[in-house]
N, C-alpha and C positions, 0 to 999 in steps of 0.2 A: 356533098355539094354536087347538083349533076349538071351546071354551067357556069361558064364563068366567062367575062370577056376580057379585050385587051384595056388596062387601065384601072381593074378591078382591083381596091384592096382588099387584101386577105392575111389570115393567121393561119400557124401551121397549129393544126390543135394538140398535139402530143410535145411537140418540141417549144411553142411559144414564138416563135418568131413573126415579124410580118413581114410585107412585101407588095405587091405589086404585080398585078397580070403582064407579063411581059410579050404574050401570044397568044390571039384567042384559039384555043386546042379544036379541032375537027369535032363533029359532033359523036365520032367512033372513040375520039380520044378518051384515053380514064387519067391523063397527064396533063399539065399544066403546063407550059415554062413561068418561071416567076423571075422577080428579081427581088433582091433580100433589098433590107433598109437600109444593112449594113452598107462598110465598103466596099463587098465585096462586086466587083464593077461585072460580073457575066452573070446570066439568067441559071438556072437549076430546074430540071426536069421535077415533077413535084404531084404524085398522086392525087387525084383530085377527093379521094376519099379521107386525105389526109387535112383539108385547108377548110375555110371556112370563113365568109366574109368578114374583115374587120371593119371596126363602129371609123 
């Protein structure tokens, strides 16, 4: 994935999970901050080689 904005949903492709652009990243960035679906209530720094839009 080589952008992504704030509000973006996405999947982690190895792990399964989805989430949420929680910060649109610099255009240098190869990181994300996301926030999970879960509860877990704080964002996670998140590879962008790792995500990948979800439907």
């Amino acid at each position: 994935m080589n952008s992504v904005i704030q509000g973006d949903p996405v999947r982690h492709r190895t792990e399964g999970w989805t989430g949420t652009v929680a910060e649109t990243p610099s255009k240098l960035a190869n990181h994300a901050w996301v926030n999970r679906t879960s509860s877990d209530p704080y964002p996670e720094l998140v590879l962008l080689e790792d995500l990948e839009l979800a439907d």
